[in-house]
N, C-alpha and C positions, 0 to 999 in steps of 0.2 A: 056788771056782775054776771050778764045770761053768758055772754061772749066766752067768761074763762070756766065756766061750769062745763059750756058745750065744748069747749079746748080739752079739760080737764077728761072730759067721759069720751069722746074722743080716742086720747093716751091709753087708757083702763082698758077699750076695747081692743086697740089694737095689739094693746102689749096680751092680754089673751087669748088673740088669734096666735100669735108669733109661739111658732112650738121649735125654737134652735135645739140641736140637741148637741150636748156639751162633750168634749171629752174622755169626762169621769163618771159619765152616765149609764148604768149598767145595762147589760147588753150583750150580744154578739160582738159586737165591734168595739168592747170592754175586754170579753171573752179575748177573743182576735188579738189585741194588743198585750196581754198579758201573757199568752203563749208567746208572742213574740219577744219578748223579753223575757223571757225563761231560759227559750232555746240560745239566746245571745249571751247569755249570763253563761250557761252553761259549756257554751263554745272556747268562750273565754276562760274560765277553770283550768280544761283540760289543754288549752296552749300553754 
């Protein structure tokens, strides 16, 4: 049982190092991507 306690915390710690930052995460580069599909939308309208 010690083996999958020390496996287990382990998991727990790493996965609270690991900071991925996701697509839909707000942000400049949220920012960034929503003006970018604004202007594409908008290009599109006016053809």
């Amino acid at each position: 049982m010690k083996i999958k306690t020390r496996f287990i915390k382990s998991i727990v710690e790493t996965a609270a190092k690991d900071d991925t930052v996701m697509p839909w995460a707000r942000g400049a580069r949220r920012a960034a991507f929503i003006a970018k599909r604004s202007t594409s939308q908008s290009v599109r309208k006016s053809a």
